[in-house]
LUMTOR-666223 format. One record per residue (C-alpha): residue number from 0; residue in one letter; chain; x, y, z. Coordinates in nm, 2 decimals. Each point is the difference from the previous one (the first is absolute). Layout:
residues N
NODE  resi  resn  chain  x  y  z
NODE  NUM  a  A  X  Y  Z
...
END
This chain:
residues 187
NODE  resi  resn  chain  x  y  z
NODE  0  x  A  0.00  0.00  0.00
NODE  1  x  A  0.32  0.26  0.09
NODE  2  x  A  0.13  -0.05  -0.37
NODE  3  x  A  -0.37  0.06  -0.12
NODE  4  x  A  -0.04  0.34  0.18
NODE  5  x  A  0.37  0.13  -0.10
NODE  6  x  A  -0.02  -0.09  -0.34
NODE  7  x  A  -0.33  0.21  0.01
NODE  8  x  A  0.14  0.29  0.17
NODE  9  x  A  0.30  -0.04  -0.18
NODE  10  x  A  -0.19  0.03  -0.29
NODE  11  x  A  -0.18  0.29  0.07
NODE  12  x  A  0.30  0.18  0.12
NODE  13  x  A  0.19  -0.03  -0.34
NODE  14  x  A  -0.32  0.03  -0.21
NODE  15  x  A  -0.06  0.34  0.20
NODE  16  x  A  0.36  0.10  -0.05
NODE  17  x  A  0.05  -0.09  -0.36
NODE  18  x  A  -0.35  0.10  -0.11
NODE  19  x  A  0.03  0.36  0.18
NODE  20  x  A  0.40  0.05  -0.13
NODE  21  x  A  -0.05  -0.16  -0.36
NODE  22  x  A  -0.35  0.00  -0.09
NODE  23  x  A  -0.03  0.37  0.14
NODE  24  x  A  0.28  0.13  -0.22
NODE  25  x  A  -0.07  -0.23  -0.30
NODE  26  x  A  -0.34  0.11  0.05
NODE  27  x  A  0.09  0.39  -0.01
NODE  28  x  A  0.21  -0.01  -0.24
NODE  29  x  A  -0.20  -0.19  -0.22
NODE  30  x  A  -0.34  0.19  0.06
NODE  31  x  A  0.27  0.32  -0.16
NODE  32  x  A  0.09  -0.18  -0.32
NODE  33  x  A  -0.40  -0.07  -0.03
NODE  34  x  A  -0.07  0.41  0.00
NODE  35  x  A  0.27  0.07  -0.18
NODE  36  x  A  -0.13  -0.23  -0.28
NODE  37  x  A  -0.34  0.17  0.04
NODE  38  x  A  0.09  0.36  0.14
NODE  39  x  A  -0.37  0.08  -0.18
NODE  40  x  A  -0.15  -0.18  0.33
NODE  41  x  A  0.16  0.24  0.24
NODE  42  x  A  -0.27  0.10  0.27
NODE  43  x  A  -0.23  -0.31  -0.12
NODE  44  x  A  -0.12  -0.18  0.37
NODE  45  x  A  0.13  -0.40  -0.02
NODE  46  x  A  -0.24  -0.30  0.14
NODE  47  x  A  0.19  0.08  0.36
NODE  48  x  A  -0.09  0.34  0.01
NODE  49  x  A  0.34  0.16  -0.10
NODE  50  x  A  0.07  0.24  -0.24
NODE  51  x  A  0.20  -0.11  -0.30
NODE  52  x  A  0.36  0.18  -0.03
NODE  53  x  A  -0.05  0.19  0.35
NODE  54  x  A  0.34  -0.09  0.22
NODE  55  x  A  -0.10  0.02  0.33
NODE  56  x  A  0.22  -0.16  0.32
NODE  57  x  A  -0.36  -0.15  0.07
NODE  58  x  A  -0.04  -0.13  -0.25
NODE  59  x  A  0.37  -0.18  -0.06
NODE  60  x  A  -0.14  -0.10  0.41
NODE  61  x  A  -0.26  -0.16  -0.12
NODE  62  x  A  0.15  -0.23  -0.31
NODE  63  x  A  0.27  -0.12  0.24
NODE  64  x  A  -0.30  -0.12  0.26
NODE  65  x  A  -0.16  -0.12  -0.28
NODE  66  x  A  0.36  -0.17  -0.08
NODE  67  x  A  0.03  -0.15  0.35
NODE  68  x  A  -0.37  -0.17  -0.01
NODE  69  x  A  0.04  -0.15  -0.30
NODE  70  x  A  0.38  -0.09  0.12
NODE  71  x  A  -0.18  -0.12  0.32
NODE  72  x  A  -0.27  -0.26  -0.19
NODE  73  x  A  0.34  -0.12  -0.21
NODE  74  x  A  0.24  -0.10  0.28
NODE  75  x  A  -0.30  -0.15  0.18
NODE  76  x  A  -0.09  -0.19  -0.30
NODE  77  x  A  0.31  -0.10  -0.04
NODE  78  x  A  0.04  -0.13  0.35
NODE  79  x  A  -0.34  -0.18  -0.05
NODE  80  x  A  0.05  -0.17  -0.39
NODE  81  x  A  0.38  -0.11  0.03
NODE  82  x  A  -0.10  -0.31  0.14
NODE  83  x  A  -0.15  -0.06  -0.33
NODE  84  x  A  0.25  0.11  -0.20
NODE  85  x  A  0.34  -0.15  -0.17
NODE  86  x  A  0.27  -0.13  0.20
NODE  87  x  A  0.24  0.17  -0.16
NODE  88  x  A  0.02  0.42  0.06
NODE  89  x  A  0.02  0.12  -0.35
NODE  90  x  A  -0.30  -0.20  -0.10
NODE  91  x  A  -0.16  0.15  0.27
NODE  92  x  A  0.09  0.32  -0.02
NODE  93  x  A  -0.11  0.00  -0.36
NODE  94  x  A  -0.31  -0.16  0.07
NODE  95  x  A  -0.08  0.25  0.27
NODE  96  x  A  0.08  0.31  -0.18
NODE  97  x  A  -0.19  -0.11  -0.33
NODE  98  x  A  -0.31  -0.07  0.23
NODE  99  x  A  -0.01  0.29  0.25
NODE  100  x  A  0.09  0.22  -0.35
NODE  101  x  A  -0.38  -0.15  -0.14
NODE  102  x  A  -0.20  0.05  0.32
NODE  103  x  A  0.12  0.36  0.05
NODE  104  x  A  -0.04  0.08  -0.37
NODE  105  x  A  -0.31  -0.15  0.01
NODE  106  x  A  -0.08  0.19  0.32
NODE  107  x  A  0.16  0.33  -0.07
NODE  108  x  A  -0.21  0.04  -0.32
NODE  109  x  A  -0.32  -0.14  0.16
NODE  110  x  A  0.03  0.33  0.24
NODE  111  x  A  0.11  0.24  -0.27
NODE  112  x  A  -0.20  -0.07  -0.27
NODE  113  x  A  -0.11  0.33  -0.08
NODE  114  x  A  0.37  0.11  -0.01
NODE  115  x  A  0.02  -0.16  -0.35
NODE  116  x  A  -0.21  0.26  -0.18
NODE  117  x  A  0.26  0.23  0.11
NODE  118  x  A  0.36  -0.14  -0.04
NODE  119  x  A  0.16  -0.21  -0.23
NODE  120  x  A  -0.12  -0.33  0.03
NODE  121  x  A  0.32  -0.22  -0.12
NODE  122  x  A  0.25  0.25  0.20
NODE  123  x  A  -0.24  -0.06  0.30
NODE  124  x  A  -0.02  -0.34  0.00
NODE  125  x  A  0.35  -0.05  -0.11
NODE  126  x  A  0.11  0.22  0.31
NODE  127  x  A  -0.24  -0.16  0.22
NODE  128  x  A  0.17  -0.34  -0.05
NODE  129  x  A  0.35  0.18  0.02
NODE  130  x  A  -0.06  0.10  0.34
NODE  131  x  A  -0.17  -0.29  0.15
NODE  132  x  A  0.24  -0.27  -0.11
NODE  133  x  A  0.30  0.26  0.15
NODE  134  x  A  -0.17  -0.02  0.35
NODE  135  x  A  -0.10  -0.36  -0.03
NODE  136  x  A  0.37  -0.09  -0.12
NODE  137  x  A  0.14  0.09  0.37
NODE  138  x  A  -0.28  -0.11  0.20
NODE  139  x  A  0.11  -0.42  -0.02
NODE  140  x  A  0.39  0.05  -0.02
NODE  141  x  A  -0.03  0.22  0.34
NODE  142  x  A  -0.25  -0.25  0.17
NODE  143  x  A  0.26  -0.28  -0.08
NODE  144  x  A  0.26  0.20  0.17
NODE  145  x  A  -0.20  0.08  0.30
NODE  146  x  A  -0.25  -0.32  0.02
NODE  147  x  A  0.19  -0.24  -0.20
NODE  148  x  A  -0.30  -0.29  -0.10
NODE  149  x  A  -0.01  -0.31  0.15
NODE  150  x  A  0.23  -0.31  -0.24
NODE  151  x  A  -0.34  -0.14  -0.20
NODE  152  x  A  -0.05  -0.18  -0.30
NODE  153  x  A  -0.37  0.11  -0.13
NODE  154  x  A  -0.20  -0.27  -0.18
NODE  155  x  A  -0.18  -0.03  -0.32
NODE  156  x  A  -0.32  0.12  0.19
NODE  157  x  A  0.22  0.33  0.10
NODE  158  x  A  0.12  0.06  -0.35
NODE  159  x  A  -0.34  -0.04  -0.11
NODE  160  x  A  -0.14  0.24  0.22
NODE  161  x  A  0.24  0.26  -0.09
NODE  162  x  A  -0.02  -0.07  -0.39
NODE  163  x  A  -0.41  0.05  0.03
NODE  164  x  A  0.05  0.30  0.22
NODE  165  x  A  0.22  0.16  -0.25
NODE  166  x  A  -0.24  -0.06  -0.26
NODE  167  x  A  -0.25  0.18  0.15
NODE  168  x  A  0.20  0.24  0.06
NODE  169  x  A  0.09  0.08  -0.36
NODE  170  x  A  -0.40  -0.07  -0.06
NODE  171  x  A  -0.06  0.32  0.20
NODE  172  x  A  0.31  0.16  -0.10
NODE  173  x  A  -0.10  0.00  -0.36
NODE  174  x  A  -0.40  0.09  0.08
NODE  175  x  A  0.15  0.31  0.16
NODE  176  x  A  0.23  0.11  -0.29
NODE  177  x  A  -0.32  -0.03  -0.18
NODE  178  x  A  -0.18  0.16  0.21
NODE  179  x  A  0.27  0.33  0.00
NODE  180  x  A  -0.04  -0.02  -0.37
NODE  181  x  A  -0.36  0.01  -0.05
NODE  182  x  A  -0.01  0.26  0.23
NODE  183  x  A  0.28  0.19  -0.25
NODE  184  x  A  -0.32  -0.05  -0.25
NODE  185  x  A  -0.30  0.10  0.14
NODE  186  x  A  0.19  0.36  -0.01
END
């Protein structure tokens, strides 16, 4: 039960770390290139409420929070699905960054739907991706090095979990990218 509940905390410590650091930046950053792609959406309001190509600390504030709670849901996740996952660290890093990368995509879109009308659809979702996979690509190398996994050999059942999850994954990833583009349409 103690490895359970520091692999969970550990988890959430590094997601929150990583998540606020590199997701926050990335995210910044990122959210720029997208206005100065489109700099005839300045003063437009986003699905969140901001205002597109306003620079505000609170706002930089609120993409690295946003950052650390999405960096919290991966390092828990991570801590939760490993069990599942290849023996071997690379295949499981890859595994997990190509699957967290589809769920946030898929999630991130979902919530910002609207945004698509407005900016660039390729560049967003291209940049979306970009900056997800960069915080996920941390989360399981850290969480090695501070709650290394337990020696295990999943089974066929494990790797068939994991291949069905990561199909449905790119199920909903894809249905989101369509999504974002239909939106692009409709305007």
């Amino acid at each position: 039960m103690r490895w359970w509940v520091r692999s969970l905390l550990t988890g959430a410590a590094v997601g929150l770390v990583v998540g606020f650091v590199v997701g926050g930046i990335l995210g910044r950053i990122f959210m720029r290139i997208l206005f100065r792609a489109r700099e005839d959406t300045l003063g437009f309001s986003t699905a969140m409420g901001a205002l597109i190509g306003d620079f505000t600390a609170g706002g930089t504030l609120f993409i690295g929070i946003a950052g650390a709670i999405f960096g919290v849901a991966l390092g828990i996740g991570y801590a939760c699905v490993r069990a599942l996952m290849p023996s071997r660290w690379w295949w499981r890093e890859l595994v997990f960054v190509i699957g967290a990368t589809g769920l946030l995509l898929g999630r991130i879109v979902d919530d910002n739907r609207d945004d698509f009308s407005l900016l660039p659809v390729t560049l967003s979702l291209v940049l979306i991706v970009g900056s997800v996979a960069l915080t996920a690509i941390p989360v399981p190398i850290l969480m090695e090095r501070f709650a290394p996994d337990r020696e295990r050999h999943p089974g066929v059942v494990a790797h068939a979990v994991v291949g069905l999850g990561l199909i449905a994954v790119g199920v909903y990833a894809t249905s989101a990218i369509a999504s974002a583009y239909a939106v692009e349409k409709l305007f």
